[in-house]
N, CA, C and O of each residue as an XYZ file, in Angstrom:
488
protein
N     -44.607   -134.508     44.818
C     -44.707   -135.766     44.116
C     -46.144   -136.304     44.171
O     -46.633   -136.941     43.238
N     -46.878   -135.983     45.450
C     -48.520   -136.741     45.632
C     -49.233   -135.833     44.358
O     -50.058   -136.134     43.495
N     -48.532   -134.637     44.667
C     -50.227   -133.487     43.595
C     -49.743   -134.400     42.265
O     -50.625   -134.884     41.555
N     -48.276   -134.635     41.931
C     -48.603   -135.232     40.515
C     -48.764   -136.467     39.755
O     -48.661   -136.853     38.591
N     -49.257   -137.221     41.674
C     -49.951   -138.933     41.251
C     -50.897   -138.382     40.988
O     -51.103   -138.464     39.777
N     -51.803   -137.701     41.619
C     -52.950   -137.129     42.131
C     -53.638   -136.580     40.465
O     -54.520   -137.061     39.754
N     -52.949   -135.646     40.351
C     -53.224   -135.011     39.352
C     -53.683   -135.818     38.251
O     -54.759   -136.012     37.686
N     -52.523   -136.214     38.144
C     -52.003   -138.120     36.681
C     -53.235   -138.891     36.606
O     -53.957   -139.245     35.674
N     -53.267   -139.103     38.335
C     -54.380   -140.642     37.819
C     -55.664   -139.625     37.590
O     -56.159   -139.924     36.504
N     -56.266   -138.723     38.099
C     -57.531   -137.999     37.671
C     -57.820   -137.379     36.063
O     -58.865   -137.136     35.460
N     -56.359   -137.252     35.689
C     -56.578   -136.631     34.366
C     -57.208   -134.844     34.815
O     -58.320   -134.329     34.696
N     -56.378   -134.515     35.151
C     -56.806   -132.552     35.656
C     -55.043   -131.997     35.671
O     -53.987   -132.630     35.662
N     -55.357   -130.550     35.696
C     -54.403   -130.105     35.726
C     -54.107   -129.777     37.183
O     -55.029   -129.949     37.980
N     -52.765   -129.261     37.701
C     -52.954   -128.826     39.212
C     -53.824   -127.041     39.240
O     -53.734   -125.918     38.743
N     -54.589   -127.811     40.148
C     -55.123   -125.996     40.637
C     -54.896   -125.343     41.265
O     -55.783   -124.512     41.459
N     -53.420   -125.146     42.179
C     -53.085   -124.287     42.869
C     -52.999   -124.573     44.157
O     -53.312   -125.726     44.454
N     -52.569   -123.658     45.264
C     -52.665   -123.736     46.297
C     -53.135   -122.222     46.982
O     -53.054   -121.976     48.185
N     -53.490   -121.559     46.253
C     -53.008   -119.723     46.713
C     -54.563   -120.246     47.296
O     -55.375   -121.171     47.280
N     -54.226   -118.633     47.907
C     -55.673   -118.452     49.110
C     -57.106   -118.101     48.479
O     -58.140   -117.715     49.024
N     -56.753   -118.415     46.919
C     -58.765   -118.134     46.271
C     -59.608   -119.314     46.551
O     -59.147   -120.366     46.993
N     -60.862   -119.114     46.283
C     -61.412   -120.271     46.565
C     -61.522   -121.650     44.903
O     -62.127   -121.160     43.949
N     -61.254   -122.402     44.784
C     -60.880   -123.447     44.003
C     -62.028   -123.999     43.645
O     -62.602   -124.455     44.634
N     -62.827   -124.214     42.294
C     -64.184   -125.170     42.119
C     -63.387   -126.582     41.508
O     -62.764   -126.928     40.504
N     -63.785   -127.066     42.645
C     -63.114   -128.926     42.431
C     -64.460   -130.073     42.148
O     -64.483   -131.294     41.993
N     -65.310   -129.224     42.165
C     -66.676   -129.983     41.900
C     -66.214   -130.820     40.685
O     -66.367   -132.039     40.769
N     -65.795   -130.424     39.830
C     -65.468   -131.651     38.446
C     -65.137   -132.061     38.729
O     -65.548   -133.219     38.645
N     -63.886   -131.810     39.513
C     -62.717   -132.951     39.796
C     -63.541   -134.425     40.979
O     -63.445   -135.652     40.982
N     -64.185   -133.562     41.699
C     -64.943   -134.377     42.626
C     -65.872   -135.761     41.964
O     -65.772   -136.953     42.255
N     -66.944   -134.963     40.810
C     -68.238   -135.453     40.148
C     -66.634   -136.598     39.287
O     -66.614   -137.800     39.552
N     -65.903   -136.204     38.682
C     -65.461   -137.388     37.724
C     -64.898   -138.607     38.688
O     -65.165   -139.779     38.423
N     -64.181   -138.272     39.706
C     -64.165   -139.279     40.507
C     -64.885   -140.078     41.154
O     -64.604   -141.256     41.373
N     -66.217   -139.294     41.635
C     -67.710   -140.265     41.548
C     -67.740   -140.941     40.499
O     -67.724   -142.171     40.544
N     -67.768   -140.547     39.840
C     -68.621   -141.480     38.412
C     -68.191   -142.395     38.153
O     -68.882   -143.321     37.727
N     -66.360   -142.517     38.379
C     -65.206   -143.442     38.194
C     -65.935   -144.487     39.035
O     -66.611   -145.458     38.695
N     -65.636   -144.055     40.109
C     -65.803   -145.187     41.815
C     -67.508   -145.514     41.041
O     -67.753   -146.720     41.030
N     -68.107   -145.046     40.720
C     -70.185   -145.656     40.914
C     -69.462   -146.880     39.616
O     -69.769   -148.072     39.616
N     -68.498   -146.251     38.610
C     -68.364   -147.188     37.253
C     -68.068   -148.657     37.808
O     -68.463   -149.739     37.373
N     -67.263   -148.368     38.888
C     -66.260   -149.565     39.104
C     -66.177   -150.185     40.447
O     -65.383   -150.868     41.095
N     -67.734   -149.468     40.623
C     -68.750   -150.759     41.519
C     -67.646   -150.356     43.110
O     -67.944   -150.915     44.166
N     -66.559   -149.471     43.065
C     -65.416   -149.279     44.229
C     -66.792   -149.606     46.024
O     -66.435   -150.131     47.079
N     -67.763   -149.242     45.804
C     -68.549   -149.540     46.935
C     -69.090   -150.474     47.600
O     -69.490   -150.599     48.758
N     -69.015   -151.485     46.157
C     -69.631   -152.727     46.415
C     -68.786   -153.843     46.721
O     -67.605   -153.645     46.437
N     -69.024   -154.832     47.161
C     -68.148   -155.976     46.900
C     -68.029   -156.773     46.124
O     -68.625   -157.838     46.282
N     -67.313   -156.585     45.131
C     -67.518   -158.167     44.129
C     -66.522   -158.919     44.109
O     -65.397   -158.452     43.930
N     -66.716   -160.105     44.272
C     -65.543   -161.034     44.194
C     -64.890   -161.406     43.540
O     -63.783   -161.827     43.877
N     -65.322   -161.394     42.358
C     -64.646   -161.678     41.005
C     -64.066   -160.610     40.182
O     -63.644   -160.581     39.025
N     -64.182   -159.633     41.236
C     -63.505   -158.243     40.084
C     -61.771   -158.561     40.058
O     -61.009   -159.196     40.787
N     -61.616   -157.715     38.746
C     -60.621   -158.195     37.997
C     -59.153   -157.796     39.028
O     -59.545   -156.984     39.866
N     -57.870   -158.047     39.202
C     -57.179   -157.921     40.175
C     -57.151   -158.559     41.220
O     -56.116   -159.124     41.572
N     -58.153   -158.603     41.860
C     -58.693   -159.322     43.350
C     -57.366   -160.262     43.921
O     -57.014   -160.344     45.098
N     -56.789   -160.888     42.840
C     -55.801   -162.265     43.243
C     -54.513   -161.589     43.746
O     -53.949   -161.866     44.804
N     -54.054   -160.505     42.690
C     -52.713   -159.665     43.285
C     -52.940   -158.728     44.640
O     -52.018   -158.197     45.258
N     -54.216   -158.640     44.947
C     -54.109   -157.697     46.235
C     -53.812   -157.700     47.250
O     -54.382   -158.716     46.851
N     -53.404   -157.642     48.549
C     -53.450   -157.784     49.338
C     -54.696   -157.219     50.646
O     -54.542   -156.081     51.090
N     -55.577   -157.867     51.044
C     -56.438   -157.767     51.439
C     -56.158   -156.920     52.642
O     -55.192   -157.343     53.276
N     -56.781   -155.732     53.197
C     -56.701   -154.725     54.059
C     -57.526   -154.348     55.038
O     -58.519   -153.863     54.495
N     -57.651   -154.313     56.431
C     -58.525   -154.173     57.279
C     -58.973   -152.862     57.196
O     -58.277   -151.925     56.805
N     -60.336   -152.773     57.625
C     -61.257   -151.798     57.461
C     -61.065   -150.897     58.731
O     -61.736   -151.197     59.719
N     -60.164   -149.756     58.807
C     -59.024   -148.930     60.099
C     -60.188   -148.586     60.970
O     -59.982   -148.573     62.184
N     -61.941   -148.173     60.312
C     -62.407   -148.077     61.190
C     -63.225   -148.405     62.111
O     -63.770   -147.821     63.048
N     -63.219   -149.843     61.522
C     -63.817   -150.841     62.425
C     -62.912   -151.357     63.121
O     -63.387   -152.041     64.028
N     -62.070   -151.337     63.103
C     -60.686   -151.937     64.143
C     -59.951   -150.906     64.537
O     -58.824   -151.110     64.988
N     -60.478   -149.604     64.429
C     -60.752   -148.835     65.640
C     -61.658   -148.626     66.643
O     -61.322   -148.300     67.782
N     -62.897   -148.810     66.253
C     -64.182   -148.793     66.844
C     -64.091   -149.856     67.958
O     -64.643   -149.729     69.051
N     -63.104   -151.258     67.465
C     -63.391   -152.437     68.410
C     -62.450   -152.519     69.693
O     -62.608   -152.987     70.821
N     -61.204   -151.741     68.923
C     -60.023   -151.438     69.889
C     -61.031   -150.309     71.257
O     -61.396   -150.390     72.429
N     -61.059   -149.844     70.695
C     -61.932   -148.252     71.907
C     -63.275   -149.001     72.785
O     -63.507   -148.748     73.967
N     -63.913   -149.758     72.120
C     -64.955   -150.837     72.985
C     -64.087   -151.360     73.633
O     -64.002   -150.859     74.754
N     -63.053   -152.533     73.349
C     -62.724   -153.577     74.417
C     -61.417   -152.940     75.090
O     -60.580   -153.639     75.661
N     -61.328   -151.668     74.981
C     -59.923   -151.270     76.190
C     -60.894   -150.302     77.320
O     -61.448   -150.493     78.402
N     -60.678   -148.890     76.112
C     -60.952   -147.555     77.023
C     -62.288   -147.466     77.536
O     -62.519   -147.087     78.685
N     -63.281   -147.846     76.618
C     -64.844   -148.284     77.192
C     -64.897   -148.704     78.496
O     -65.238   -148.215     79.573
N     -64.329   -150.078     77.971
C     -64.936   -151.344     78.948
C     -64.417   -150.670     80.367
O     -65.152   -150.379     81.311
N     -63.257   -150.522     80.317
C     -62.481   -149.588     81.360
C     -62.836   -148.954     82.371
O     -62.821   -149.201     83.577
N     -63.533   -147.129     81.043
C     -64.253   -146.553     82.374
C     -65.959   -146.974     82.440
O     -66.691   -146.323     83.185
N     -66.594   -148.265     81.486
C     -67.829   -148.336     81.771
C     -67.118   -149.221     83.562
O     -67.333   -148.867     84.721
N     -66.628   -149.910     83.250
C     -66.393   -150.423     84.399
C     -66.286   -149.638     85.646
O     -67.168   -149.743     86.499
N     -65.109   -148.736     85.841
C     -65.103   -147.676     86.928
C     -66.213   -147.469     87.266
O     -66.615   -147.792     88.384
N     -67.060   -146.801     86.251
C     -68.375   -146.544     86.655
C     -70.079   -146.910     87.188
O     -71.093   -146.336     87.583
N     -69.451   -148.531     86.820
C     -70.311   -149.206     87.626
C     -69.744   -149.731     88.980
O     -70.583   -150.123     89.791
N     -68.444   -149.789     89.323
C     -68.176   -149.953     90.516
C     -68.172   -149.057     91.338
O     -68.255   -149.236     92.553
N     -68.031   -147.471     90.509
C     -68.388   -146.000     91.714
C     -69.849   -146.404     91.901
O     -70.063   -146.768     93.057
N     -70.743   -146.440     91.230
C     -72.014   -147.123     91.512
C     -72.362   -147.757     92.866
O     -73.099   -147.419     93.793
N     -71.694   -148.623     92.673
C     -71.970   -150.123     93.648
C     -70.956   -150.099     95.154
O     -70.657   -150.940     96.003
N     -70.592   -148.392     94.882
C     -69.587   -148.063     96.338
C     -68.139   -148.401     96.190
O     -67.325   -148.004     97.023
N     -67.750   -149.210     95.032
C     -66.388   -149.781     95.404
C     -65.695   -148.282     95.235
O     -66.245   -147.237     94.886
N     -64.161   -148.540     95.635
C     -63.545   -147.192     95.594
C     -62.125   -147.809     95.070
O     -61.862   -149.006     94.949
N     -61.300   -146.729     94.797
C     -60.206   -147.340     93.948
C     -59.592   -145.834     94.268
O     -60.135   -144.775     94.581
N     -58.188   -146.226     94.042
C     -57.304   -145.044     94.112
C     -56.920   -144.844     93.267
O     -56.430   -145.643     92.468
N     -57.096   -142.859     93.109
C     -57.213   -141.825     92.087
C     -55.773   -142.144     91.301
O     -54.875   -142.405     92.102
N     -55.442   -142.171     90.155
C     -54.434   -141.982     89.172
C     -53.656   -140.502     89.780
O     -54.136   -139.460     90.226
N     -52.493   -140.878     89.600
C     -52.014   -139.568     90.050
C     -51.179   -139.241     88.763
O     -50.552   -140.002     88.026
N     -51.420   -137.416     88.695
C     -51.278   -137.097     87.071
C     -49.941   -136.403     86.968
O     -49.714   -135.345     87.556
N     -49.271   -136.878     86.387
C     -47.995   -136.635     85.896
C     -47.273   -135.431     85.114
O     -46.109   -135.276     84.746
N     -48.275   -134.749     85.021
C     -48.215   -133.761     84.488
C     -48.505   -132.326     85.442
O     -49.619   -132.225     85.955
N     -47.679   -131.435     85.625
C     -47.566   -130.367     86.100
C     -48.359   -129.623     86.192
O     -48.438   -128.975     85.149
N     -49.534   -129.117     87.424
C     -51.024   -128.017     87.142
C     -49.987   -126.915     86.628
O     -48.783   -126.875     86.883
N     -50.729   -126.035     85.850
C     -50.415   -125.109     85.115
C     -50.813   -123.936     86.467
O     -51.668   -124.059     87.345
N     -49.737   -122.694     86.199
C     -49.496   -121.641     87.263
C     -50.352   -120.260     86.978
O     -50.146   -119.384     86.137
N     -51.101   -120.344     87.702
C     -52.107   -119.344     86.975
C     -52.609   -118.024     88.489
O     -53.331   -118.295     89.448
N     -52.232   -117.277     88.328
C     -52.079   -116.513     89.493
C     -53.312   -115.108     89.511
O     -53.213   -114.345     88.550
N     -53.947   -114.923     90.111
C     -54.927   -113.533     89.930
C     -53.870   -112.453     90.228
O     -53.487   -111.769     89.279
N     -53.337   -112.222     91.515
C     -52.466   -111.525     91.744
C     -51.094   -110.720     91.286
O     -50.464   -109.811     91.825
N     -50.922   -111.412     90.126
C     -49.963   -111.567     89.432
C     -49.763   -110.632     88.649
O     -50.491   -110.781     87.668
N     -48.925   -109.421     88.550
C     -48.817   -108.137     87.476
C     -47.996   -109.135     86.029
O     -47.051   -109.826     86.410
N     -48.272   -109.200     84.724
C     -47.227   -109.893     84.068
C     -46.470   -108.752     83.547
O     -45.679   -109.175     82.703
N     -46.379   -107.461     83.698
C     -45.644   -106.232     83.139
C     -44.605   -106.719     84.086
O     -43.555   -106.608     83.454
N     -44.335   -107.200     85.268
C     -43.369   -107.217     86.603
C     -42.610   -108.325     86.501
O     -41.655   -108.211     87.270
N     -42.590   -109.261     85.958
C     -42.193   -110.639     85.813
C     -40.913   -110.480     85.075
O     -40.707   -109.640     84.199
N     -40.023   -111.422     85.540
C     -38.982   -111.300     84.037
C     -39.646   -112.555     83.075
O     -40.322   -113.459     83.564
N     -39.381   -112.460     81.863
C     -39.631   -113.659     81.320
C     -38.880   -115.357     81.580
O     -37.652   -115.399     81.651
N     -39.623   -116.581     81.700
C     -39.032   -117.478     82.022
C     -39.192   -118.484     81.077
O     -39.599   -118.132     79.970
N     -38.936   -119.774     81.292
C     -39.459   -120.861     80.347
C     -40.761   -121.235     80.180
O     -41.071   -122.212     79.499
N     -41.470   -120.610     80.686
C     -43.218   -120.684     81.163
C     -43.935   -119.617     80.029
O     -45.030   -119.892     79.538
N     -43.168   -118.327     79.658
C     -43.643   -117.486     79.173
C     -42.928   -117.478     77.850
O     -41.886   -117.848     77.310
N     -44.522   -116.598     77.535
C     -43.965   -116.903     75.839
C     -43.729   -114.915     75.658
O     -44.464   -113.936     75.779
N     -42.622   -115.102     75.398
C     -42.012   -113.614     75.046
C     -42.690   -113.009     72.975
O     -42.745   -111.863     72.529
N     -42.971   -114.015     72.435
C     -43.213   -113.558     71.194
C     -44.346   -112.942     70.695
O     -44.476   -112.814     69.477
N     -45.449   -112.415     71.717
C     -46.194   -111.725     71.364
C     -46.817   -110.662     72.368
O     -46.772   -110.948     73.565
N     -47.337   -109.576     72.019
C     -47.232   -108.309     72.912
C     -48.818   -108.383     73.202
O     -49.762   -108.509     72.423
N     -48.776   -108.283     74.327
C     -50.702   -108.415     75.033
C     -51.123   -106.874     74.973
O     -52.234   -106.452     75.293
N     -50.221   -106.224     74.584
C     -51.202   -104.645     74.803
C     -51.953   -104.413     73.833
O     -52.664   -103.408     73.830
């Protein structure tokens, strides 16, 4: 259903999906030209629509600000208090170390839930 919004609003036919390589450069250059026509970069206030829209935050600046004021601040913090000597106790990780053995023949093993039986190492 998307390839044939997709398709619709560009005015192109579909080009496939097979494994050749695809020249979408037109398809690319007419959609530039559209967006440079219709100013899509700029801001204008008075462009036509403006009143029915609903106005939309910019995902990656209110991602950028989320990741500063949590995970940043966070470990900039940790890291100025390993600095300054303070100490804090280690997170303990919830997740299982993975079993990794030198000793270990895997021809000798039976297979378990750990091992992946679907492909042959020889």
């Amino acid at each position: 259903m998307i390839k044939k919004q997709v398709t619709k609003s560009v005015k192109a036919g579909y080009q496939g999906s097979t494994h050749t390589n695809v020249d979408t450069s037109a398809l690319v250059w007419r959609i530039a030209s559209k967006a440079r026509e219709l100013q899509l970069q700029r801001v204008v206030p008075r462009r036509e629509g403006n009143l029915q829209v609903k106005p939309v935050p910019d995902l990656h600046a209110v991602g950028l600000r989320k990741f500063e004021t949590s995970s940043l601040a966070t470990f900039n913090k940790k890291i100025i208090d390993m600095k300054q000597g303070i100490t804090y106790q280690l997170e303990e990780d919830e997740i299982a170390p993975c079993r990794m053995g030198v000793d270990t023949d895997v021809d000798q093993e039976e297979p378990s839930e750990d091992t992946s039986v679907l492909h042959d190492d020889d």
